[in-house]
C-alpha distance (Angstrom), angle and dihedral (degrees) to the residues before:
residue distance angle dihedral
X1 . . .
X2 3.80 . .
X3 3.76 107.3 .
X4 4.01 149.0 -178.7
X5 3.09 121.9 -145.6
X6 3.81 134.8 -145.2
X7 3.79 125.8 -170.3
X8 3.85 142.8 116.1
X9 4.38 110.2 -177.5
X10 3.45 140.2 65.7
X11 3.60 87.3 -101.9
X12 3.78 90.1 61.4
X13 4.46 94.6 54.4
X14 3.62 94.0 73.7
X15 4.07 88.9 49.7
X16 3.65 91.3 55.4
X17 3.92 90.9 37.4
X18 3.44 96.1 65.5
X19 4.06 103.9 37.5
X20 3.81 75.6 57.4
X21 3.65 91.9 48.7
X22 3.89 95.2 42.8
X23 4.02 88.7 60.8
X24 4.26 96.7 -103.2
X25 3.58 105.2 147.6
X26 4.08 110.8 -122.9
X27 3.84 108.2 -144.9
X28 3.76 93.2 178.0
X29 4.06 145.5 -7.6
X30 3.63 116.8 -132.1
X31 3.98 109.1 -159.4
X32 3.72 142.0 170.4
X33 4.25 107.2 -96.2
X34 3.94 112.2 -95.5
X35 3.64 111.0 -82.3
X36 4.28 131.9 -152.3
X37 4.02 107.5 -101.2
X38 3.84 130.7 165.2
X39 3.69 121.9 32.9
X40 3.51 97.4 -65.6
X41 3.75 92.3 61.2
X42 4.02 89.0 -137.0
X43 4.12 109.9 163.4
X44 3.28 109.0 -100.9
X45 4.09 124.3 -166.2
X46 3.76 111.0 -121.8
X47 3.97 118.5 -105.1
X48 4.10 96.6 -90.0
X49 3.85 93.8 38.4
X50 4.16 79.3 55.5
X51 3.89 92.7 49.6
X52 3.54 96.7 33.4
X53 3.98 99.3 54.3
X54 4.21 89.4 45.9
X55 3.71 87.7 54.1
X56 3.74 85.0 55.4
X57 3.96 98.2 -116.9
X58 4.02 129.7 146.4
X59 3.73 100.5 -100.5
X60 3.93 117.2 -172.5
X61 3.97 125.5 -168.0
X62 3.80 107.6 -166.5
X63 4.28 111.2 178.5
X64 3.77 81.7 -134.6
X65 4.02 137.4 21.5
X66 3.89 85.2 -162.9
X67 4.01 91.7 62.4
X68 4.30 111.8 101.1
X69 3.67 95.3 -126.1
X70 4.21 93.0 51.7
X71 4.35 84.8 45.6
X72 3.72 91.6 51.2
X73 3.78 97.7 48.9
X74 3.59 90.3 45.8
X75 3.68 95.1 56.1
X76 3.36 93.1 43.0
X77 3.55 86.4 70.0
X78 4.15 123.3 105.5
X79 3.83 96.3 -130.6
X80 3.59 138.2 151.2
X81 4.12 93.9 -157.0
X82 3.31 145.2 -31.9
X83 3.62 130.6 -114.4
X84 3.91 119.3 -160.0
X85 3.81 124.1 -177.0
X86 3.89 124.4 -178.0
X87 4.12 85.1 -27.2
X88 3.89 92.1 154.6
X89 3.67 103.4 -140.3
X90 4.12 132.7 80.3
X91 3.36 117.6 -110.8
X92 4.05 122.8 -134.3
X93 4.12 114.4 -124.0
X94 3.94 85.1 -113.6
X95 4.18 85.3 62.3
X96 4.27 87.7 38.0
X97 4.00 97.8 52.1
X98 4.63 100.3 39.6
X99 3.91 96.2 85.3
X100 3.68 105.4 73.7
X101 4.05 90.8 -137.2
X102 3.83 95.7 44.5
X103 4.05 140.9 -110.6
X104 3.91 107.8 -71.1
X105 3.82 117.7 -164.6
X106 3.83 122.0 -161.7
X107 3.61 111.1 -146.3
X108 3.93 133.8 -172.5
X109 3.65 109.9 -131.0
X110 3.74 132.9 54.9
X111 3.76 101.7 -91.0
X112 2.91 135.2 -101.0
X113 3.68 82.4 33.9
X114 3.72 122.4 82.8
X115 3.61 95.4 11.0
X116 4.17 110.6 -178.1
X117 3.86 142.7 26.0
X118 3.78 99.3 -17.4
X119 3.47 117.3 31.3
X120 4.29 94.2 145.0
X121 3.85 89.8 46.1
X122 3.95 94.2 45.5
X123 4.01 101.0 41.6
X124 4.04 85.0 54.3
X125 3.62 98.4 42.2
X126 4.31 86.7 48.5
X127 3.71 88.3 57.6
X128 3.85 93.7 -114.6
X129 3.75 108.4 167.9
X130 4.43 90.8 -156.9
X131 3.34 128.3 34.8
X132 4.75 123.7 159.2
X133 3.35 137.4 178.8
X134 4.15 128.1 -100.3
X135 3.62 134.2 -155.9
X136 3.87 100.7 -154.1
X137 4.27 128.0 171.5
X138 3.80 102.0 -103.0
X139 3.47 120.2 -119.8
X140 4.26 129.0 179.2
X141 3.63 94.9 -92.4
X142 3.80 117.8 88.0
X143 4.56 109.0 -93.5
X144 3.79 78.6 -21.8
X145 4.20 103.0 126.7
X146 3.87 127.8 107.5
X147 4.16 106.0 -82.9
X148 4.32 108.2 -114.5
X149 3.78 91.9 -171.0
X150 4.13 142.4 -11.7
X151 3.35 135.5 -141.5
X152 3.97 125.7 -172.2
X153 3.58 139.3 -147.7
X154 4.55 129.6 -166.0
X155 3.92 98.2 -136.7
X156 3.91 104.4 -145.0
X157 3.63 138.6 -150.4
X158 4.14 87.4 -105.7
X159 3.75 90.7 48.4
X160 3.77 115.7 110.3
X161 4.05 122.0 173.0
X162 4.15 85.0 -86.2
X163 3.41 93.3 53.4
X164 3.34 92.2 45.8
X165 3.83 106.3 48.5
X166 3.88 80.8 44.2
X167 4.20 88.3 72.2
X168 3.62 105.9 31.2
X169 3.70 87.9 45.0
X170 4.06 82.2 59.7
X171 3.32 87.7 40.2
X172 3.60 103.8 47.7
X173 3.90 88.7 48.4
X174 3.88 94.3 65.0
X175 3.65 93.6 42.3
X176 3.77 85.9 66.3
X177 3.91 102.9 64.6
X178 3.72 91.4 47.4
X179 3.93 94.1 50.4
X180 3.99 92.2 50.5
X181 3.70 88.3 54.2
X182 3.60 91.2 52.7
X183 4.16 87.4 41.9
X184 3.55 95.8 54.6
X185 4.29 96.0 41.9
X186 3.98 80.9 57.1
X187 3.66 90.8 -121.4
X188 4.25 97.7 116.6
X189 3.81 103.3 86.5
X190 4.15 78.6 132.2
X191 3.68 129.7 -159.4
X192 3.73 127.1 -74.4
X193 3.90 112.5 -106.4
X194 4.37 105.4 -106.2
X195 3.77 118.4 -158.2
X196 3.88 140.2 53.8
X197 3.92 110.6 -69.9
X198 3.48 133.7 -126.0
X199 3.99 123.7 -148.5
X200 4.24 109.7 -127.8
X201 4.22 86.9 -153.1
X202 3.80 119.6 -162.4
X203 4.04 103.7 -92.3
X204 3.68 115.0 -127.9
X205 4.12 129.2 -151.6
X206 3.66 98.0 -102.0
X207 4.12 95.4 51.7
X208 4.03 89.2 47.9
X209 3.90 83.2 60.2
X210 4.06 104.9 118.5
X211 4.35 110.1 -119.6
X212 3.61 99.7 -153.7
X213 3.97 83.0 -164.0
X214 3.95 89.4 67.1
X215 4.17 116.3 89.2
X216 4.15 118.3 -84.4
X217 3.38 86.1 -117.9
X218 3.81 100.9 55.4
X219 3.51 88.3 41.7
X220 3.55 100.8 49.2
X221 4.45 81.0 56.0
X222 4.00 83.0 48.5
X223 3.52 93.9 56.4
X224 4.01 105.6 36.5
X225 3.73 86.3 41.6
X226 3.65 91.4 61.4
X227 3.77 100.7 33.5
X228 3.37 119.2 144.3
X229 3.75 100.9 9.0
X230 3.06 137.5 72.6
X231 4.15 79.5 -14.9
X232 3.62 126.5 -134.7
X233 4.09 104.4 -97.5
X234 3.79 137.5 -164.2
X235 4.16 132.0 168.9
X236 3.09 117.4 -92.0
X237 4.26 120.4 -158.6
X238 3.79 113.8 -119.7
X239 3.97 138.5 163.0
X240 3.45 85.9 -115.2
X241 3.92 89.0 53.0
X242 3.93 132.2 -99.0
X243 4.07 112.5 -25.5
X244 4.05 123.6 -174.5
X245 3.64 107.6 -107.7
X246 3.94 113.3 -168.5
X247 3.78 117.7 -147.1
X248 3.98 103.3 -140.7
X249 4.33 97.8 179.0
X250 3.86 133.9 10.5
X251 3.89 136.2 173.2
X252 3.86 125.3 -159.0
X253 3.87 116.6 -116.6
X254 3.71 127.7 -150.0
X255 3.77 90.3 -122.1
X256 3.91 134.0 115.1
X257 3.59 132.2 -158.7
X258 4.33 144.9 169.5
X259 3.73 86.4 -141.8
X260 4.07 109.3 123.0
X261 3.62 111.5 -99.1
X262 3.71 115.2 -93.8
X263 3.72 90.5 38.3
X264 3.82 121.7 138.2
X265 3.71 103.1 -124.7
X266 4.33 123.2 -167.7
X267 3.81 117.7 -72.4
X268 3.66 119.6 44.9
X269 3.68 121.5 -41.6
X270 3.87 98.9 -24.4
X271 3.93 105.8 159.8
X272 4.06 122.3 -165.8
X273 3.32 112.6 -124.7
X274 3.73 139.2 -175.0
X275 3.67 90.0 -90.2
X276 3.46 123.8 10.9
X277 4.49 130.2 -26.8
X278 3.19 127.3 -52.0
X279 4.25 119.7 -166.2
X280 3.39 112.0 -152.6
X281 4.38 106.4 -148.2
X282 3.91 102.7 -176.4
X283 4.27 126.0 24.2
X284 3.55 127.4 -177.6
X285 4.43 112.5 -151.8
X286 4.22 107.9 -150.0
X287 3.81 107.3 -83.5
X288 4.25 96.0 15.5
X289 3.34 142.6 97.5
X290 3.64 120.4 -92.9
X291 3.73 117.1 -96.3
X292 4.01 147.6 -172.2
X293 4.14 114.1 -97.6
X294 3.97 84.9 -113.9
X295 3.87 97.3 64.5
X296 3.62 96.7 33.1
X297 3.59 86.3 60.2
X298 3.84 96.3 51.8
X299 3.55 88.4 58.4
X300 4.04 97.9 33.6
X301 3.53 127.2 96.4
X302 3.68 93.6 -146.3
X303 3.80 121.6 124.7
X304 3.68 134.4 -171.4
X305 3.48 115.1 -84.6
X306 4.59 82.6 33.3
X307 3.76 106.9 130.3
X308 3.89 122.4 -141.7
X309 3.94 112.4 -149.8
């Protein structure tokens, strides 16, 4: 088949790897524009752009898909569909209905849950305990189309967001094939999404800050769930005054205690909590590298009975 394809993230690479792989025909790569990372703010092109241009495909980077110009050299392109995963930007109906088969989107959650931005992040931080991935037919509303095929996924007590992106993203990928087959035999009209939704919103710095007040458990989902990015944060006392410490991997404990939550308690990084112990396994100080509990305490001046805010 002759395709476009949509994607920005990491996530999106092994998507586009293996339509490649499978012997689709990739007419053109639709991307988010290059962006300033690392210190020096340089421009950077996203992940698939990256991937895209060294396999020697067309790769375009409109600001917006909902601009005239960006519309009219889309559908002025000799496609049989389009396949768009983790793009990060809506698409008009005039974009949705050009390729004769239809725009298919392949989403990580089990619609209708998790919906939006951050469906890995949010079905972690909820405590779910499965999650998948799902090629569906795109329609204007938001994760809203019919579902072509579904793939799920046990989230563990090791799993952070990482972790997890790392297996649907595998997953998701080999979904894809499968689903095109079934596109192009005519047989994917797919089945409308049953249940009440739930939105996966973008998460912003000041909600990944940890609540020591909250339960071990919930906060042990908080911090997993938003492990490596954007990290889940607290303060942390120094001479040199309070500095963000991110909390990168946990593990509940079987232990209780009176302390005050967000008190360090004897033996490793054992925090109080509002219900129950929480060890934290892997921190991150502002401007270092991420380490394990054992050598940030070495070089920590953090005593039992310290309290991080």
């Amino acid at each position: 088949m002759r395709l476009a394809f949509m994607g920005t993230p990491e996530f999106a690479v092994k998507a586009l790897a293996e339509l490649v792989a499978s012997g689709h025909e990739i007419v053109c790569v639709y991307s988010q524009p290059p962006a300033p990372k690392g210190r020096g703010q340089v421009l950077s092109p996203s992940p698939v752009h990256s991937f895209a241009q060294s396999l020697g495909i067309e790769v375009r980077t409109p600001k917006s898909m909902k601009a005239s110009d960006a519309i009219a050299e889309f559908q002025a392109l000799d496609i049989d569909a389009c396949i768009v995963v983790a793009y990060g930007q809506i698409l008009k109906k005039e974009v949705l209905d050009h390729p004769p088969l239809g725009c298919f989107n392949l989403h990580a959650s089990l619609l209708p849950r998790w919906r939006g931005a951050a469906p890995i992040q949010r079905a972690i931080m909820a405590g779910d305990t499965h999650t998948g991935v799902e090629v569906m037919r795109m329609s204007e509303g938001l994760d809203e189309g019919a579902i072509i095929l579904t793939g799920r996924e046990e989230i563990t007590a090791e799993d952070t967001a990482q972790t997890l992106h790392d297996k649907l993203a595998t997953l998701g990928a080999s979904l894809l094939p499968v689903a095109l087959a079934a596109i192009e035999r005519g047989g994917a009209a797919g089945q409308e999404q049953v249940g009440e939704p739930t939105y996966a919103k973008k998460i912003t710095s000041e909600e990944a800050r940890i609540d020591w007040n909250r339960p071990a458990r919930d906060l042990d989902f908080h911090i997993r769930g938003l492990s490596p990015f954007p990290g889940a944060w607290c303060l942390l006392q120094t001479p040199k005054g309070e500095q963000r410490l991110k909390v990168l991997m946990s593990r509940l404990t079987d232990e209780a205690t009176g302390e005050t939550p967000g008190t360090r308690l004897i033996g490793g990084l054992k925090i109080a909590t509002g219900g129950g112990v929480i060890e934290l396994l892997r921190v991150q100080r502002e401007g270092k590298a991420a380490q394990d509990a054992a050598d940030f305490l070495n070089g920590a001046a953090l005593e039992p009975g310290d309290i991080l805010l």
